[in-house]
BASE-148338 format. One record per residue (C-alpha): residue number from 0; x, y, z. Coordinates in steps of 0.001 Angstrom, whole numbers, always signed. Example, Ala and Ser with C-alpha at 12.3 -4.5 7.8 and 13.67 -1.06 7.14 Angstrom:
site nr = 0 xx = +12300 yy = -4500 zz = +7800
site nr = 1 xx = +13670 yy = -1060 zz = +7140
REM end
This chain:
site nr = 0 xx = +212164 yy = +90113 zz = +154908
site nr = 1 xx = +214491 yy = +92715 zz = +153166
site nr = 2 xx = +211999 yy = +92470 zz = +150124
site nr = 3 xx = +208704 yy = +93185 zz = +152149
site nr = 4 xx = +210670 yy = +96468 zz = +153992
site nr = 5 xx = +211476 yy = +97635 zz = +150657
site nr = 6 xx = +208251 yy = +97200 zz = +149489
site nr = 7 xx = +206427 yy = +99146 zz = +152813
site nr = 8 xx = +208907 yy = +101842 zz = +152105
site nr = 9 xx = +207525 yy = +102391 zz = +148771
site nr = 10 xx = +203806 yy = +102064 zz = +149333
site nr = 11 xx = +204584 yy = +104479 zz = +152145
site nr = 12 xx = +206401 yy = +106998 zz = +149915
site nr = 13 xx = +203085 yy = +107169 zz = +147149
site nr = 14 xx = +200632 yy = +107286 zz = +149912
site nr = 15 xx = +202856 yy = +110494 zz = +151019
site nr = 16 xx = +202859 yy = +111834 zz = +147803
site nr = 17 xx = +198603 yy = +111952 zz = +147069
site nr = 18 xx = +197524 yy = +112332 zz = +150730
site nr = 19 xx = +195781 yy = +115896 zz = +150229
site nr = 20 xx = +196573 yy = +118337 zz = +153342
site nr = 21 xx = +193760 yy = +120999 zz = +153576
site nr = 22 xx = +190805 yy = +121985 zz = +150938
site nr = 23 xx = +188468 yy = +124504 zz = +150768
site nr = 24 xx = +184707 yy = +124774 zz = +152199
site nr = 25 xx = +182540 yy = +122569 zz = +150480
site nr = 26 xx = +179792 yy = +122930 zz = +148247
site nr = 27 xx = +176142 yy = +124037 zz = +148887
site nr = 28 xx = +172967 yy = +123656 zz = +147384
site nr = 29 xx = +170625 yy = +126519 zz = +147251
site nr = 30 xx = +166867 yy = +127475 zz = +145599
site nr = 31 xx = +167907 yy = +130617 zz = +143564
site nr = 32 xx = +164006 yy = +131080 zz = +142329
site nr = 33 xx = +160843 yy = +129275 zz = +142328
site nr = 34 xx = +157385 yy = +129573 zz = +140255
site nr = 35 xx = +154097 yy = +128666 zz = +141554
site nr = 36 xx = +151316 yy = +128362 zz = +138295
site nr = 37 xx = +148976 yy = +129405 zz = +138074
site nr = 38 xx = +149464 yy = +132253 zz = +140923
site nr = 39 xx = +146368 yy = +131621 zz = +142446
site nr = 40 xx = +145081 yy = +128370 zz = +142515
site nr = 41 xx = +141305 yy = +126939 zz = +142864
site nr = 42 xx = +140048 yy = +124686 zz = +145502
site nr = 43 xx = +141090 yy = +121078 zz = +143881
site nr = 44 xx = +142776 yy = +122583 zz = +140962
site nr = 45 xx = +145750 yy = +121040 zz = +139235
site nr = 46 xx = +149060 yy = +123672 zz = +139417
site nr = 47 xx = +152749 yy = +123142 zz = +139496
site nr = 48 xx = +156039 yy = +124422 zz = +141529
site nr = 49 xx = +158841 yy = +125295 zz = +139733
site nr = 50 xx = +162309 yy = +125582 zz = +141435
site nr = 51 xx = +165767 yy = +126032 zz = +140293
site nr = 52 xx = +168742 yy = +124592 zz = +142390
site nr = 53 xx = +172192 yy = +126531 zz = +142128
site nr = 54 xx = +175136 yy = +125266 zz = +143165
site nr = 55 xx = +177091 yy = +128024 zz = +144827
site nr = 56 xx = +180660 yy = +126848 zz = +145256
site nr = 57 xx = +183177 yy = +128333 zz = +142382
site nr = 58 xx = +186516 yy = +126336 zz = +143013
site nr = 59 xx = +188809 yy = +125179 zz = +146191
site nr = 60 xx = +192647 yy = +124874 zz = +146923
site nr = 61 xx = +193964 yy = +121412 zz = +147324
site nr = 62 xx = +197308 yy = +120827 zz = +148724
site nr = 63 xx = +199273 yy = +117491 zz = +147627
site nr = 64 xx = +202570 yy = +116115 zz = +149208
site nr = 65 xx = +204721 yy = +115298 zz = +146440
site nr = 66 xx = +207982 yy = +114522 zz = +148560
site nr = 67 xx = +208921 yy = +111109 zz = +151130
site nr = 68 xx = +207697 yy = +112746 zz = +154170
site nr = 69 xx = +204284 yy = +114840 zz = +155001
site nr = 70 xx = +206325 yy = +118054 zz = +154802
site nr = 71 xx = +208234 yy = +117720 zz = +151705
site nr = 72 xx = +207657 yy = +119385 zz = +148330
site nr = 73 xx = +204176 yy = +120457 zz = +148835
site nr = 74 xx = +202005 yy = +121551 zz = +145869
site nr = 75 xx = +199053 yy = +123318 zz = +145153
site nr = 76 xx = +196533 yy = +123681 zz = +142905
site nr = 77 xx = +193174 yy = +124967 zz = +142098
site nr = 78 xx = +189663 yy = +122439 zz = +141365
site nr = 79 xx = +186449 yy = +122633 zz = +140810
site nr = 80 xx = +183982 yy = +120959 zz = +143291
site nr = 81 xx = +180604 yy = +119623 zz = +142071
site nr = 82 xx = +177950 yy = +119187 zz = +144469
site nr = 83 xx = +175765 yy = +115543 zz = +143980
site nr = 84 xx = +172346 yy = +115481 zz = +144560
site nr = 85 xx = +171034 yy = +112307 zz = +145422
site nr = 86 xx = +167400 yy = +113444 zz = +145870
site nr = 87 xx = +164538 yy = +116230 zz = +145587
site nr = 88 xx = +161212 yy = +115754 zz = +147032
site nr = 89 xx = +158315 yy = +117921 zz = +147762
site nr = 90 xx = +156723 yy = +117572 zz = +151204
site nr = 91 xx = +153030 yy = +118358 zz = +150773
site nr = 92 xx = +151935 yy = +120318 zz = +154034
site nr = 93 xx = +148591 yy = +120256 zz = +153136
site nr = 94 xx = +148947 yy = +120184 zz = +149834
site nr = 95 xx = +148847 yy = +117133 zz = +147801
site nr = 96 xx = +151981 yy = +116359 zz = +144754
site nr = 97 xx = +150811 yy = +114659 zz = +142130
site nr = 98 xx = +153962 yy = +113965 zz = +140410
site nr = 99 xx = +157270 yy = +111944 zz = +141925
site nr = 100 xx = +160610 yy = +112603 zz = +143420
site nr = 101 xx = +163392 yy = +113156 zz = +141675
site nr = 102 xx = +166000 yy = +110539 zz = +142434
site nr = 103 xx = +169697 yy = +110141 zz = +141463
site nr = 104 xx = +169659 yy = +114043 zz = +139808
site nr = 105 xx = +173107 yy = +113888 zz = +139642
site nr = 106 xx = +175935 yy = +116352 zz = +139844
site nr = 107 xx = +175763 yy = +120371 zz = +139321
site nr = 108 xx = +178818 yy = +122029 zz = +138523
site nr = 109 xx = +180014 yy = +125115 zz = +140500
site nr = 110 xx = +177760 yy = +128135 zz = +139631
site nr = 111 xx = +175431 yy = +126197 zz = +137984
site nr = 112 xx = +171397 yy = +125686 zz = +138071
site nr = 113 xx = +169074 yy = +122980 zz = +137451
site nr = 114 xx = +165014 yy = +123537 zz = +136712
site nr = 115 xx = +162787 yy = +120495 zz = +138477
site nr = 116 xx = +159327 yy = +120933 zz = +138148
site nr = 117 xx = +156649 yy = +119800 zz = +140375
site nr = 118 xx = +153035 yy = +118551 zz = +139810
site nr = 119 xx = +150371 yy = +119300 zz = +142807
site nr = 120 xx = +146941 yy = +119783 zz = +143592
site nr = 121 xx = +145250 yy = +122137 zz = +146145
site nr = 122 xx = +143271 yy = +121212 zz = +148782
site nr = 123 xx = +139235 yy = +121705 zz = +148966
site nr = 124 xx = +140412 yy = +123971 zz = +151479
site nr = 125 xx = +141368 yy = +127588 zz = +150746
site nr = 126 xx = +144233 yy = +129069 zz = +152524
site nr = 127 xx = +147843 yy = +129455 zz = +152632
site nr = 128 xx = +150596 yy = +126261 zz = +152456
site nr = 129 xx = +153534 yy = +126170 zz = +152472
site nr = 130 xx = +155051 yy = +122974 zz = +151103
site nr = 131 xx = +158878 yy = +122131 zz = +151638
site nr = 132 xx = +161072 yy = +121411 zz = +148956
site nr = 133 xx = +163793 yy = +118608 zz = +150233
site nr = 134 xx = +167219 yy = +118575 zz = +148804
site nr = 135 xx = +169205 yy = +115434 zz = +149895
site nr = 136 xx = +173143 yy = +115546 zz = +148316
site nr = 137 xx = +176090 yy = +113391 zz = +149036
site nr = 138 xx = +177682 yy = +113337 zz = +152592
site nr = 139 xx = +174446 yy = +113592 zz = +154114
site nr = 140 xx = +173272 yy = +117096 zz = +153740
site nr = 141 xx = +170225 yy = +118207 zz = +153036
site nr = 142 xx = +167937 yy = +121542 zz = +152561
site nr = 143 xx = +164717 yy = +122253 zz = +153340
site nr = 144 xx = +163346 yy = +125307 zz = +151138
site nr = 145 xx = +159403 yy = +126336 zz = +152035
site nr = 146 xx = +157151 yy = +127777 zz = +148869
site nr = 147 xx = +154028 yy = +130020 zz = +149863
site nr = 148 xx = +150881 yy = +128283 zz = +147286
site nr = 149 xx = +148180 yy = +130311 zz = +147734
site nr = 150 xx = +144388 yy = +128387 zz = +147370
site nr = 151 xx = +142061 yy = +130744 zz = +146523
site nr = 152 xx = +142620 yy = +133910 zz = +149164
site nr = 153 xx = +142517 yy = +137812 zz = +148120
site nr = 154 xx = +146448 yy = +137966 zz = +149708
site nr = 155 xx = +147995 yy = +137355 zz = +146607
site nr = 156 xx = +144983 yy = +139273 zz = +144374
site nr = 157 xx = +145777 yy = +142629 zz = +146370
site nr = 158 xx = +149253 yy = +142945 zz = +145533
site nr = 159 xx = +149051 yy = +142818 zz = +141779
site nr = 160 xx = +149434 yy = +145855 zz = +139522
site nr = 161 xx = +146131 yy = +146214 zz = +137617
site nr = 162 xx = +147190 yy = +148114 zz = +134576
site nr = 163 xx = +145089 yy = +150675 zz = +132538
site nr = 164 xx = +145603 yy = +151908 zz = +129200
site nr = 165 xx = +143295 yy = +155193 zz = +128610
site nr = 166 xx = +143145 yy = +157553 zz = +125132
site nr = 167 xx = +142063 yy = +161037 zz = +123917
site nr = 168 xx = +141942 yy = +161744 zz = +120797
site nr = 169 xx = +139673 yy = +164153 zz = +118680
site nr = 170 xx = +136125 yy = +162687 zz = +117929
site nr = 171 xx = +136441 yy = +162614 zz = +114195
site nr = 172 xx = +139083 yy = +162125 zz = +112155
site nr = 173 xx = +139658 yy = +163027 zz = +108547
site nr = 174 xx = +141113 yy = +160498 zz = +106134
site nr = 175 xx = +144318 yy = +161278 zz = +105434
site nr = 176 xx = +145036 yy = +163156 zz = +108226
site nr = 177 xx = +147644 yy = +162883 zz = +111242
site nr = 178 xx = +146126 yy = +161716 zz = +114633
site nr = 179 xx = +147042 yy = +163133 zz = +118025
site nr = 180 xx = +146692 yy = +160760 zz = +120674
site nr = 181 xx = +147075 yy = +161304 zz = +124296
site nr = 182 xx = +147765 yy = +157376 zz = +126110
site nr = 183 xx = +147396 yy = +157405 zz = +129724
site nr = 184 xx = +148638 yy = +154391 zz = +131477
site nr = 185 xx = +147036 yy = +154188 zz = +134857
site nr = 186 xx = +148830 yy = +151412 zz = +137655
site nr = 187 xx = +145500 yy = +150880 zz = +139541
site nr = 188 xx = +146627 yy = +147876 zz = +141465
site nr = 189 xx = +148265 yy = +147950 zz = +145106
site nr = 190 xx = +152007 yy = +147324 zz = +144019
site nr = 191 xx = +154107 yy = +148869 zz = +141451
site nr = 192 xx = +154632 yy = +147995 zz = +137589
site nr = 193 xx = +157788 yy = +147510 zz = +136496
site nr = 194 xx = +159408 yy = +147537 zz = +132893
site nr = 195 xx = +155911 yy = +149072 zz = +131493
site nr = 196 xx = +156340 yy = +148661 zz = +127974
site nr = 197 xx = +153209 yy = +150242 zz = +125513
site nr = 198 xx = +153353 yy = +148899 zz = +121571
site nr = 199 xx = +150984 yy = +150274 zz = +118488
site nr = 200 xx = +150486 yy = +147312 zz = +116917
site nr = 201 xx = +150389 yy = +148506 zz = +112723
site nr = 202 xx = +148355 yy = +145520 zz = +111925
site nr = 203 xx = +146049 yy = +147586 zz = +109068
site nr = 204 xx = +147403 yy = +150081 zz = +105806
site nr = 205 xx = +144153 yy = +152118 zz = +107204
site nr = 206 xx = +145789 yy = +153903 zz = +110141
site nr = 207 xx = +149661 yy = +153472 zz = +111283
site nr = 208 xx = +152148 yy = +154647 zz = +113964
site nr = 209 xx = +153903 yy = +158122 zz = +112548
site nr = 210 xx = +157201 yy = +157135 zz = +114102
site nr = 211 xx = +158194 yy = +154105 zz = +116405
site nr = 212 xx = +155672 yy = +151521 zz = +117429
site nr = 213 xx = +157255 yy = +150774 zz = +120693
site nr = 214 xx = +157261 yy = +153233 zz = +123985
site nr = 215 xx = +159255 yy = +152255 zz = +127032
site nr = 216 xx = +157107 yy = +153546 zz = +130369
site nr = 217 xx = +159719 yy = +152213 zz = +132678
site nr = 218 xx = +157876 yy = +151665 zz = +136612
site nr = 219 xx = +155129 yy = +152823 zz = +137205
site nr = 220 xx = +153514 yy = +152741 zz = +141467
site nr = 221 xx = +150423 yy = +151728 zz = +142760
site nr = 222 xx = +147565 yy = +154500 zz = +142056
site nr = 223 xx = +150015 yy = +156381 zz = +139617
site nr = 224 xx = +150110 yy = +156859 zz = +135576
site nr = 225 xx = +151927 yy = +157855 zz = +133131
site nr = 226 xx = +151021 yy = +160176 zz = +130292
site nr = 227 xx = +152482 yy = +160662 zz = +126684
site nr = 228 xx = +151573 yy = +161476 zz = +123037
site nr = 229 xx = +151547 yy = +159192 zz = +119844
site nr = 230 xx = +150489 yy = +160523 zz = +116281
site nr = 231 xx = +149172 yy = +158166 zz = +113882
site nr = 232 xx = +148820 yy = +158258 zz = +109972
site nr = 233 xx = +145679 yy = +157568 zz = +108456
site nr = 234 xx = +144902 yy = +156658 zz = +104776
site nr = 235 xx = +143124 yy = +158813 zz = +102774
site nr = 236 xx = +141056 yy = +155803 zz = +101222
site nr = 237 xx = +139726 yy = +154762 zz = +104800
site nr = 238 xx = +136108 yy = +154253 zz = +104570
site nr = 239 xx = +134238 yy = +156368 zz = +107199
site nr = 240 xx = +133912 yy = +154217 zz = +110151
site nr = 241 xx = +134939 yy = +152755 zz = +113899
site nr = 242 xx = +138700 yy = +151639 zz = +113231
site nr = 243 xx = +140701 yy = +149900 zz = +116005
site nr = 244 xx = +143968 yy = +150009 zz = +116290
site nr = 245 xx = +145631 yy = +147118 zz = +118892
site nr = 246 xx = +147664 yy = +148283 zz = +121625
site nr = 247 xx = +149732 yy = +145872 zz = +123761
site nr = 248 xx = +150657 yy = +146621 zz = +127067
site nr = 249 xx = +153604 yy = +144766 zz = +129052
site nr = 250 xx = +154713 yy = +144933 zz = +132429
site nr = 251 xx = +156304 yy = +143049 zz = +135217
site nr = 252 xx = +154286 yy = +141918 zz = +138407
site nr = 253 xx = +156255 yy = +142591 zz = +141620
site nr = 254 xx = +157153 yy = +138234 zz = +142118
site nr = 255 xx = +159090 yy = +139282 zz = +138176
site nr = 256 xx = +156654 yy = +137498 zz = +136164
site nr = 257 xx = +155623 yy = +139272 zz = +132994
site nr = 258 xx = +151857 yy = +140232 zz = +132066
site nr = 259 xx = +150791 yy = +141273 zz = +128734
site nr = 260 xx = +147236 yy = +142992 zz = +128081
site nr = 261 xx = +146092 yy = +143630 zz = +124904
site nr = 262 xx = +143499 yy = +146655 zz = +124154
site nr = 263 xx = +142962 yy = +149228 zz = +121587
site nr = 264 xx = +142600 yy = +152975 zz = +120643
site nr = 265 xx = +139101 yy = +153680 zz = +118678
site nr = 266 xx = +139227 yy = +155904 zz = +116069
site nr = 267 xx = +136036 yy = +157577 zz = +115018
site nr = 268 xx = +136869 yy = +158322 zz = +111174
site nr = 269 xx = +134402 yy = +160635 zz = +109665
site nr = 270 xx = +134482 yy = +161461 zz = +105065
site nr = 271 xx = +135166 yy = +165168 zz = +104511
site nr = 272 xx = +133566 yy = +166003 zz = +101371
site nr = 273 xx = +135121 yy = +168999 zz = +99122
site nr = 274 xx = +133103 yy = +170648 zz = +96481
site nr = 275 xx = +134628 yy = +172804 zz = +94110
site nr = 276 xx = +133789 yy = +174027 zz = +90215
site nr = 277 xx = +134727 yy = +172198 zz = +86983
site nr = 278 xx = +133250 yy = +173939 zz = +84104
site nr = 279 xx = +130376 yy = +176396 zz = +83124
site nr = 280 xx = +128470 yy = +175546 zz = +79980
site nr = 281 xx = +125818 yy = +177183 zz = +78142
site nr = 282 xx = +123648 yy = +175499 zz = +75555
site nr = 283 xx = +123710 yy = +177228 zz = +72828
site nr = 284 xx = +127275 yy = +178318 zz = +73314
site nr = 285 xx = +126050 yy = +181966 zz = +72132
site nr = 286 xx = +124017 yy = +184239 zz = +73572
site nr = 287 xx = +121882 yy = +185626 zz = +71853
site nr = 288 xx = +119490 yy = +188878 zz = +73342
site nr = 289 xx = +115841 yy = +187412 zz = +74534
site nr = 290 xx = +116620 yy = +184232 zz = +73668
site nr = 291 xx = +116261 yy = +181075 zz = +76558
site nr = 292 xx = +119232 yy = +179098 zz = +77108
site nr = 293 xx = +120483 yy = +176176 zz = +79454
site nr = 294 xx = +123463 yy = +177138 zz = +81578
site nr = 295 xx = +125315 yy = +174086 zz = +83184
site nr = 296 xx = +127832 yy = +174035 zz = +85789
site nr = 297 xx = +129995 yy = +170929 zz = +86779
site nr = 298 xx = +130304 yy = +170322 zz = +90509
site nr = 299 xx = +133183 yy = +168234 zz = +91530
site nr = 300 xx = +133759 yy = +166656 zz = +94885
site nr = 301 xx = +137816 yy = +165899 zz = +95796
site nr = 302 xx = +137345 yy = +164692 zz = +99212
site nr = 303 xx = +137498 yy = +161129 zz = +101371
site nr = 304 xx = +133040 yy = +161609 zz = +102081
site nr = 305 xx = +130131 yy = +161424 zz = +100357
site nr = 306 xx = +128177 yy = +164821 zz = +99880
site nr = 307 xx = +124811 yy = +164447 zz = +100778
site nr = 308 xx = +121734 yy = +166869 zz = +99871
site nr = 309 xx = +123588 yy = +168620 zz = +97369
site nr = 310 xx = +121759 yy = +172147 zz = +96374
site nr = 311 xx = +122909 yy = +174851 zz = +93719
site nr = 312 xx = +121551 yy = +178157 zz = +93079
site nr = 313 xx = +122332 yy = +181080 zz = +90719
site nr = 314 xx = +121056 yy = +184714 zz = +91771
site nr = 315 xx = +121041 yy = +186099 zz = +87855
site nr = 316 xx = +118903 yy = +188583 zz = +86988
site nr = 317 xx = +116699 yy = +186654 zz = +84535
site nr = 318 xx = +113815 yy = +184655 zz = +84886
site nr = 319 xx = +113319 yy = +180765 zz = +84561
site nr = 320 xx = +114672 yy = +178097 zz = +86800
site nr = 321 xx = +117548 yy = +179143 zz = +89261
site nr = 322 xx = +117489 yy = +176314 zz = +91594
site nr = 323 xx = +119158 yy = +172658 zz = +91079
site nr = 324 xx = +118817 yy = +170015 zz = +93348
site nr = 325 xx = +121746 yy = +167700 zz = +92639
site nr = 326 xx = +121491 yy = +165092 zz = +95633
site nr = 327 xx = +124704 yy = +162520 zz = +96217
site nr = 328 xx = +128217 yy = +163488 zz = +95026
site nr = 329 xx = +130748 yy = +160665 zz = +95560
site nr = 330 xx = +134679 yy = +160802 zz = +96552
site nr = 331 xx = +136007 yy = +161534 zz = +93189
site nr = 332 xx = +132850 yy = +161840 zz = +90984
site nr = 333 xx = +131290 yy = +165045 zz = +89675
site nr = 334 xx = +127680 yy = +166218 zz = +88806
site nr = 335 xx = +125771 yy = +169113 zz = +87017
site nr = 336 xx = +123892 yy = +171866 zz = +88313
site nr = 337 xx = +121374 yy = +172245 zz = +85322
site nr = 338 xx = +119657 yy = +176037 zz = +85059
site nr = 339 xx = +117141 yy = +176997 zz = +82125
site nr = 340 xx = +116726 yy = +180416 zz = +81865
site nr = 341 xx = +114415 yy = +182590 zz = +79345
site nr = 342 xx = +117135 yy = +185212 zz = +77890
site nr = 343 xx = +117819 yy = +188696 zz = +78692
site nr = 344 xx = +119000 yy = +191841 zz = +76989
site nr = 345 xx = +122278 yy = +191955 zz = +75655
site nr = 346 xx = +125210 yy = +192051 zz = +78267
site nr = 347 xx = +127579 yy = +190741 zz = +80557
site nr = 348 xx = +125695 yy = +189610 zz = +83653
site nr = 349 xx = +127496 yy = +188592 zz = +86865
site nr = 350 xx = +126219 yy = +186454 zz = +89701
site nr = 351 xx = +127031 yy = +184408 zz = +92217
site nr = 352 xx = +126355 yy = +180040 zz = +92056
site nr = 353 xx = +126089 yy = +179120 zz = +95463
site nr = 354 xx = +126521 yy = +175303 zz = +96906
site nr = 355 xx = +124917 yy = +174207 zz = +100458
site nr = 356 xx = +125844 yy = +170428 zz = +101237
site nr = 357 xx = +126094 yy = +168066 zz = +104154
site nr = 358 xx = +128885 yy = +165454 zz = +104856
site nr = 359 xx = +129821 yy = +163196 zz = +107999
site nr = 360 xx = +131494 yy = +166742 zz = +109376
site nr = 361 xx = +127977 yy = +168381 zz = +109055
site nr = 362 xx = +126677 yy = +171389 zz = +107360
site nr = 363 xx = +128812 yy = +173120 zz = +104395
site nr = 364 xx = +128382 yy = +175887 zz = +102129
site nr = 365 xx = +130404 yy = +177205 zz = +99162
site nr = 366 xx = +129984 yy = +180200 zz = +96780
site nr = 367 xx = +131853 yy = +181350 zz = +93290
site nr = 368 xx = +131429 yy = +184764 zz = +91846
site nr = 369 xx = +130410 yy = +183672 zz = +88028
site nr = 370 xx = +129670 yy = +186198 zz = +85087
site nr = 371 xx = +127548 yy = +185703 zz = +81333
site nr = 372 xx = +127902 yy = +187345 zz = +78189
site nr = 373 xx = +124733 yy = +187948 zz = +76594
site nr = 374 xx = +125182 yy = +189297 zz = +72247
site nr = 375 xx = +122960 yy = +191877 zz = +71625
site nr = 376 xx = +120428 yy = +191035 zz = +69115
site nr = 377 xx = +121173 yy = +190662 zz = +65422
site nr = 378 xx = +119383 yy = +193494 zz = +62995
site nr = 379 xx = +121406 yy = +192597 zz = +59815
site nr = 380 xx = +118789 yy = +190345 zz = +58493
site nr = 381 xx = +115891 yy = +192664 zz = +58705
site nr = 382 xx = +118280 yy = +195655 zz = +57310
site nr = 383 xx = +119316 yy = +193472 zz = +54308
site nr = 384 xx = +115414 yy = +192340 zz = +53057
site nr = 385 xx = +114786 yy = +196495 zz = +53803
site nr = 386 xx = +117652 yy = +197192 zz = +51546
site nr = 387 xx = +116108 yy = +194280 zz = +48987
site nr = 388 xx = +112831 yy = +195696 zz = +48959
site nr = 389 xx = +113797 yy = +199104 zz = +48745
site nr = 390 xx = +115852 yy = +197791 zz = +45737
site nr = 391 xx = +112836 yy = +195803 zz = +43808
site nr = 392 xx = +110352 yy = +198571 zz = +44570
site nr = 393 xx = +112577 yy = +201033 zz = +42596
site nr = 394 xx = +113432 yy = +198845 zz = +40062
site nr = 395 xx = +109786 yy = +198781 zz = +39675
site nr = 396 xx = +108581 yy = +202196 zz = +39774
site nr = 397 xx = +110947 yy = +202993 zz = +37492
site nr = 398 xx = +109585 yy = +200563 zz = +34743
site nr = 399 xx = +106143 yy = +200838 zz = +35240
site nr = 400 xx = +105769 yy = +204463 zz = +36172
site nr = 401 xx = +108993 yy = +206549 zz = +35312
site nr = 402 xx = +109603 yy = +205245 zz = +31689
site nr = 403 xx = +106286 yy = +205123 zz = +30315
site nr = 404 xx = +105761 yy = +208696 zz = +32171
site nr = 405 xx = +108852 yy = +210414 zz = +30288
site nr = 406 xx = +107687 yy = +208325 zz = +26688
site nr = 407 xx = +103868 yy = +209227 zz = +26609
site nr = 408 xx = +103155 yy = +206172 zz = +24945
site nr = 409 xx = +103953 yy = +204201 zz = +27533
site nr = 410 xx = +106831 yy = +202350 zz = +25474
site nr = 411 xx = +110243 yy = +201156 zz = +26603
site nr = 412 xx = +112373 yy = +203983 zz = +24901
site nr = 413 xx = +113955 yy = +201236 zz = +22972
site nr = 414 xx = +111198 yy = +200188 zz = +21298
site nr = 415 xx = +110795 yy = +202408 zz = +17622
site nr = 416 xx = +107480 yy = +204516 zz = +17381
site nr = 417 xx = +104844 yy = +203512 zz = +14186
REM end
C-alpha cells in the first residue's frame, strides 16, 4: 500500500507541474482579399474565385506550474498558436463550382496567408450572387465569408476608370529634329485611376524619348486628366512617313487590380530638302569677247527630302539659253544647272542664279548673287600679220622699185656694169 501512495504522490506532483493555468485568446481565421476573374462574367461562362485566408493571431502567454501544489513556482512563457483548418468550401447561391473542396488544408501559422482558388460557372441567368466561402477549423469554428460575382450587369461596368491617352504635336516633323509633345491623359470612367503610370516605349532608332521613358501620373478622378510634355529625338535618316511610337498606359482599377492599355503617338515626318551651290564652271574656262560659252553650276541638296521640280535661272545680260530645268535632287546628291550662252563684250558681268523647288514642306526658293569675267578680244594676231606685211611689202619695193630706180639700169648695185 505504502508503494501505490508513493506512487499517487508522484503522478500527482508532474500533473501539477504541466497543468497550464490561463492562455491567451485563440486564433481566428479571416479572408484578407479575394479575386473574382474575369470581373464580369457571361451567362454560362467558366470564371474562378480567388481568396486568401490569414491567420490573425501573433502569439499567447501560457502559464505552467512548475512546483508540488497549483500555486507554487509558476512560470511563464510566450508561444505561437497556429490555427488548423480542417475545411474550405464554396456554397454556390446560385452559382454553380465546378471544382472541389479543399479538405485537410492544414495549419497556418500566426500572421500568415494561404491562396485557394475556386473553379465556377455562372448561371444562364444574369444578375448578382453572392456565393459563401465556408471555413471549417479545429474546435468547431467556422466562417462564412460572401463574394459579390457579377453575371453580366452594367453595376460593375460603371465603376471602372476608362482611361484616355490624347497627343499634340506639330503636323510635320523634320528628320533630325526634337519633337514637342503634349500627352493628355483623360480618366473618362465613373471612378478614379490610381497609380497612373504613362511609358514611351523606344522600340525603333527612328524616333526616341529625349530623357526618361517612364512618367508617374499618380490618381487621376472620374471625368479629370492630366496634362504634361515629352520631347522626342528623331533620326535624321528617317524616311518621310507615318511613324508610331508605342505608348503604354498603367493604372489601378478602384477593386486594386492593375490595367494596362497600350496605344501610340503618330508622328507625321515630312523630308526637308536644302539646296545650296557647289561650283560654277564655264566651258571654255576663258572668256573670250563674242564668243558662246557653256556656264555650269552645281546644285547640291544637304537635307533629309527629296527636291522635286527643280528650276534654275540666270538673269545675265546675254542672249542664249537662261533657263534649266533640273527635275529630282536626292538627300545627299547634286545636279547641274546647264546654261549656253552666245558671248558678250568684254567684262565682268554680275547676275543673280535663282532656284525655285518643292519638297514635302512645300514651295521653296533660293537665290545667289554670281558674277563673269568676260577677256576682251585679242588684236595681237591681226597686228602681227599687219606688221609682216608691212615688212614683205618694203622689202619688196625696195628691190624691185628703189634699187633699180637709184642704178638706171635696173641692176643690183653689186652687180659690175659691161
Amino acid at each position: 500500500m505504502k508503494l501505490i501512495h508513493i506512487l499517487v504522490i508522484i503522478l500527482a506532483i508532474t500533473a501539477g507541474m504541466m497543468l497550464p493555468v490561463s492562455a491567451a485568446g485563440d486564433p481566428t481565421v479571416q479572408i484578407s482579399e479575394y479575386q473574382v476573374s474575369p470581373s464580369i462574367l457571361m451567362p454560362d461562362s467558366l470564371g474562378t474565385i480567388t481568396v486568401v485566408l490569414k491567420n490573425t493571431a501573433s502569439s499567447a502567454s501560457i502559464k505552467e506550474n512548475a512546483g508540488v501544489f497549483a500555486n507554487d513556482f509558476t512560470t511563464t512563457k510566450v508561444t505561437d498558436i497556429n490555427v488548423n483548418i480542417e475545411n474550405v468550401q464554396l456554397e454556390g447561391k446560385g452559382i454553380l463550382v465546378v471544382s472541389n473542396d479543399f479538405a485537410h488544408v492544414g495549419e497556418i501559422g500566426p500572421g500568415q496567408s494561404l491562396p485557394l482558388t475556386f473553379t465556377i460557372r455562372a448561371p444562364p441567368e444574369t444578375g448578382m450572387y453572392y456565393p459563401e466561402v465556408w471555413i471549417d477549423t479545429t474546435g468547431g469554428r467556422s466562417t462564412r465569408y460572401p463574394i459579390p460575382v457579377n453575371v453580366n450587369t452594367p453595376v460593375g461596368i460603371q465603376k471602372k476608370a476608362i482611361m484616355i491617352v490624347e497627343s499634340s504635336l506639330p503636323d510635320m516633323v523634320n528628320p533630325g529634329d526634337e519633337i514637342p509633345v503634349l500627352l493628355t491623359v483623360k480618366n473618362g470612367g465613373e471612378t478614379s485611376a490610381d497609380d497612373v503610370t504613362v511609358r514611351i516605349n523606344n522600340v525603333s532608332s527612328m524616333i526616341a524619348p529625349k530623357t526618361t521613358d517612364l512618367y508617374n501620373i499618380g490618381p487621376i478622378s472620374a471625368n479629370a486628366s492630366r496634362t504634361f510634355d515629352v520631347v522626342l529625338l528623331s533620326d535624321k535618316n528617317t524616311p518621310p512617313g507615318l511613324v508610331r511610337v508605342p505608348v503604354t498606359l498603367q493604372y489601378n482599377w478602384i477593386d486594386g487590380s492593375v490595367h494596362t492599355e497600350a496605344t501610340s503617338i503618330g508622328v507625321m515626318m515630312k523630308g526637308k530638302a536644302e539646296l545650296g551651290f557647289v561650283s560654277v564652271d564655264t566651258s571654255p574656262r576663258r572668256l573670250v569677247a563674242n564668243q558662246p560659252f557653256d556656264l555650269t553650276i552645281r546644285i547640291e541638296n544637304t537635307g533629309t527630302g527629296e527636291a522635286k521640280q527643280v528650276v534654275a535661272t540666270v538673269n545675265l545680260q546675254m542672249t542664249g539659253t537662261k533657263q534649266a530645268f533640273i527635275g529630282k535632287i536626292k538627300p545627299g546628291n547634286d545636279a547641274p544647272a546647264v546654261f549656253s550662252l552666245d558671248g558678250a563684250k568684254g567684262g565682268t558681268y554680275e547676275y543673280m542664279t535663282n532656284i525655285t523647288y518643292v519638297d514635302d514642306l512645300g514651295n521653296h526658293a533660293i537665290s545667289s548673287p554670281m558674277s563673269v569675267r568676260v577677256s576682251p578680244e585679242d588684236n595681237t594676231g591681226i597686228v602681227i600679220l599687219v606688221l609682216l606685211i608691212v615688212i614683205i611689202g618694203g622689202i619688196l619695193a625696195y628691190r624691185y622699185w628703189y634699187l633699180p630706180k637709184k642704178n638706171g639700169t635696173g641692176a643690183l648695185p653689186w652687180v659690175k656694169k659691161n
